[in-house]
C-alpha positions as protocol buffer text, in pm:
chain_id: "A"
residue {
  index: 1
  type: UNK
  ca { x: 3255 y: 19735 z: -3436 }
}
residue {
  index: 2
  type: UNK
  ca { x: 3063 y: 19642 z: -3118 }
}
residue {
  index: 3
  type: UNK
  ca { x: 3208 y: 19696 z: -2794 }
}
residue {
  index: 4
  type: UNK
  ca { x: 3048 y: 19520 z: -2501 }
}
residue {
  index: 5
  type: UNK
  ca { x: 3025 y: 19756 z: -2192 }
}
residue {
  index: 6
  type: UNK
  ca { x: 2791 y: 19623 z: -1852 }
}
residue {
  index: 7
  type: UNK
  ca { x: 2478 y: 19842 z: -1853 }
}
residue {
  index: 8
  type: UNK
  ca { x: 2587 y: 20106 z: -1532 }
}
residue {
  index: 9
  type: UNK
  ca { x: 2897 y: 20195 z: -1778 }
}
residue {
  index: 10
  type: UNK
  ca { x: 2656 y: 20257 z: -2040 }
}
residue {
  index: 11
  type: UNK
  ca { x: 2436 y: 20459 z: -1838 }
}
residue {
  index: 12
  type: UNK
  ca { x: 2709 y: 20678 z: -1732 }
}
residue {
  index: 13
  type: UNK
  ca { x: 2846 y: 20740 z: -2031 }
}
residue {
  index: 14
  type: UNK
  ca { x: 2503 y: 20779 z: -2180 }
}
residue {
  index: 15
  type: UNK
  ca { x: 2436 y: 21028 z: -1918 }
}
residue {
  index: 16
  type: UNK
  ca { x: 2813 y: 21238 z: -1972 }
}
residue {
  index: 17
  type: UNK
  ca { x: 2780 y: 21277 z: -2289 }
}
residue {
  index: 18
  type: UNK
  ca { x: 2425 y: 21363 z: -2300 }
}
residue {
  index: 19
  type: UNK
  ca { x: 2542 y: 21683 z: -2032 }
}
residue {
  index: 20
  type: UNK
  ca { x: 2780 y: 21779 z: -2296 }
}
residue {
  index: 21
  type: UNK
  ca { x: 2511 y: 21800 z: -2548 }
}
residue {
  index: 22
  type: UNK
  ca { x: 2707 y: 21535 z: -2721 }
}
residue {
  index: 23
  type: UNK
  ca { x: 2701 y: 21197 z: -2903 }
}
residue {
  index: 24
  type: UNK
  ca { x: 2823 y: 20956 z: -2703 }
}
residue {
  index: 25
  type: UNK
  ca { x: 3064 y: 20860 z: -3014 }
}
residue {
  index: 26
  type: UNK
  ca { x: 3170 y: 21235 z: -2955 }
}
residue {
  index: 27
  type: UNK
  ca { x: 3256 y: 21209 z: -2582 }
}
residue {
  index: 28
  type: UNK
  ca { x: 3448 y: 20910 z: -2619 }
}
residue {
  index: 29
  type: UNK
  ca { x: 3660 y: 21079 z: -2934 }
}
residue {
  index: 30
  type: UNK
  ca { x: 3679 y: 21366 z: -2667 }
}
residue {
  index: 31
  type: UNK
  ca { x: 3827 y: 21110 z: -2363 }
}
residue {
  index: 32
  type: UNK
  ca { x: 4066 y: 20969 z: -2599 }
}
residue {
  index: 33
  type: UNK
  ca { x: 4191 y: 21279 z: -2734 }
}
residue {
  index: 34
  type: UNK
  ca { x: 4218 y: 21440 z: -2418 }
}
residue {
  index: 35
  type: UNK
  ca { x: 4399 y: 21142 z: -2243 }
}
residue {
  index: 36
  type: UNK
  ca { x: 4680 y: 21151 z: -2503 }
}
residue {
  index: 37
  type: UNK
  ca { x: 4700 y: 21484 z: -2472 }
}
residue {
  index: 38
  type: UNK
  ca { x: 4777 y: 21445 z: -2094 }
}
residue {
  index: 39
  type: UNK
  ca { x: 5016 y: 21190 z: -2188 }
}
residue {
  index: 40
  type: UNK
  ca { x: 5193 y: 21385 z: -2423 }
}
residue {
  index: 41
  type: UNK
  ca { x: 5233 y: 21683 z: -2150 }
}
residue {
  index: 42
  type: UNK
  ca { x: 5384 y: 21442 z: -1883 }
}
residue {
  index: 43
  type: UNK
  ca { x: 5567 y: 21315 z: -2121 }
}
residue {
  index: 44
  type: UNK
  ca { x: 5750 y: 21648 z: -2201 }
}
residue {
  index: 45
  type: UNK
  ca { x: 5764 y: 21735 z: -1842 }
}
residue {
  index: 46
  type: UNK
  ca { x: 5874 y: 21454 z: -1728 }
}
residue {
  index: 47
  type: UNK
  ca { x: 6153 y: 21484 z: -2052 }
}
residue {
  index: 48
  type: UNK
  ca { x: 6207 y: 21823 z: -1901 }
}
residue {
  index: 49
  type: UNK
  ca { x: 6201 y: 21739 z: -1549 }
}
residue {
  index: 50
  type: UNK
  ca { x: 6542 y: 21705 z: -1390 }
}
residue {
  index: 51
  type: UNK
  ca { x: 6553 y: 21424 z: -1137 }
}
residue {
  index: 52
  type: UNK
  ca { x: 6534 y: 21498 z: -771 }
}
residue {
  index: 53
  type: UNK
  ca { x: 6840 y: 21406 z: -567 }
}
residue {
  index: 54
  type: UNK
  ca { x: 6801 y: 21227 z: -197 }
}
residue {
  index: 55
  type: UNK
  ca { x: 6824 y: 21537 z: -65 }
}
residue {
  index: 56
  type: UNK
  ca { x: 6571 y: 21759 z: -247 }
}
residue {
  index: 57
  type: UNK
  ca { x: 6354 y: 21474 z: -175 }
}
residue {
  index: 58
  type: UNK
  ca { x: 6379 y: 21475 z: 168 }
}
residue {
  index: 59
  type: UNK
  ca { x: 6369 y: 21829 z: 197 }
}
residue {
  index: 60
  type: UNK
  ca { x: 6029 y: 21793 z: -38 }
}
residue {
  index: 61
  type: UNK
  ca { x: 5891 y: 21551 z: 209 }
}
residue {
  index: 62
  type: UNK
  ca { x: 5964 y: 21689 z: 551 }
}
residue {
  index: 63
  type: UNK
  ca { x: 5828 y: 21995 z: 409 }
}
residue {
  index: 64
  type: UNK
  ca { x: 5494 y: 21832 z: 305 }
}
residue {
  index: 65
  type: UNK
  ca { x: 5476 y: 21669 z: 628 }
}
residue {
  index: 66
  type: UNK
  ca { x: 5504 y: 22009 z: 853 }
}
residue {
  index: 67
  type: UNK
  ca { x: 5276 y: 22136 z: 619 }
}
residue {
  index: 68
  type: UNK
  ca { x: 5017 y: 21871 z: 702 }
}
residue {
  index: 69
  type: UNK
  ca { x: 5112 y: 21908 z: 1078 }
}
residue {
  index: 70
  type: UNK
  ca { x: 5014 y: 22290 z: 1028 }
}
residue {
  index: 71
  type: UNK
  ca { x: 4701 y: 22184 z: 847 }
}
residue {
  index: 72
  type: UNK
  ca { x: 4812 y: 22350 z: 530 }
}
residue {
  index: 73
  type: UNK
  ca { x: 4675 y: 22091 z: 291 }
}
residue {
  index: 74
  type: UNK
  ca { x: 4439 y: 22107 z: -19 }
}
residue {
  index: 75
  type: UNK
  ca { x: 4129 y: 21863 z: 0 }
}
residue {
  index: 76
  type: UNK
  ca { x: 4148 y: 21630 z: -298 }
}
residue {
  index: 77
  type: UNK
  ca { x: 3904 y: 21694 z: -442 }
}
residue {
  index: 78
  type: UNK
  ca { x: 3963 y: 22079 z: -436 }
}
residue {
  index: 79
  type: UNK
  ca { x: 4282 y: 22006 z: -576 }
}
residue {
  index: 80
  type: UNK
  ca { x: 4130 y: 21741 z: -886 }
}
residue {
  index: 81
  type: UNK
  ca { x: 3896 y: 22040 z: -958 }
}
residue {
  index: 82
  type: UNK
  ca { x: 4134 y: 22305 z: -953 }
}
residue {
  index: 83
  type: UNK
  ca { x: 4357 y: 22100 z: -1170 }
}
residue {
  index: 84
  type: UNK
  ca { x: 4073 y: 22004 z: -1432 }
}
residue {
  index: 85
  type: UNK
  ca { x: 3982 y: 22367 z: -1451 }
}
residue {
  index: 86
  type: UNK
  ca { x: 4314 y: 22460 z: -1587 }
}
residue {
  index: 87
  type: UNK
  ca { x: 4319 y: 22205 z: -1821 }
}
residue {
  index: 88
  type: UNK
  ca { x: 4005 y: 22303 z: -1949 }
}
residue {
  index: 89
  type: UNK
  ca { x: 4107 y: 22673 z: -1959 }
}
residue {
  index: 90
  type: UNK
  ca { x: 4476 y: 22507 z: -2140 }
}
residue {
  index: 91
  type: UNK
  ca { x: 4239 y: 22323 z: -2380 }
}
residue {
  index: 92
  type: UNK
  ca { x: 3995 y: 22610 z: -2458 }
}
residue {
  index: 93
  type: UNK
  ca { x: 4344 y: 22820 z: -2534 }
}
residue {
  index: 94
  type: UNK
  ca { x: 4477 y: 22588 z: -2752 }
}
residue {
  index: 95
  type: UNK
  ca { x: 4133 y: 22531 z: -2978 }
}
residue {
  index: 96
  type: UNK
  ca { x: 4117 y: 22938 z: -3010 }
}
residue {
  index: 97
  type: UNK
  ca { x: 4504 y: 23023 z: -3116 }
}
């Protein structure tokens, strides 16, 4: 199978994997497995997750927004690598036990 990818893509990817000390055949196994893997866990929260009423969403929101007024926010990107930290400690869990 070919798959026909402009040459910046390729370079990245080239360039991901190769930090990995991977194939890039290896990585892209690796994305795919670890997107439906992500999938599967929103799936069950979101299965598990009872829906929030007008209220608690309100509540949710002015919250948020006195929080922001009080500068108590995470920078995004603080937050993304927070988040994909505990993923990878999740995944690394999972492979051992």
């Amino acid at each position: 199978m070919s798959i026909d990818i402009s040459p910046e893509i390729k370079t990245r990817l080239a360039a991901k994997a190769h930090a990995e000390g991977m194939s890039v055949d290896a990585f892209l196994a690796r994305l795919i497995d670890d997107r439906e893997e992500l999938m599967a866990i929103i799936e069950r929260t979101e299965a598990h997750a009872a829906p929030l009423s007008q209220e608690d969403l309100q509540t949710k929101i002015e919250r948020g927004f006195l929080e922001s007024e009080r500068d108590e926010v995470m920078d995004g990107d603080a937050f993304t690598a927070g988040l994909l930290r505990k993923m990878d400690e999740m995944e690394a869990k999972r492979r051992v036990g």
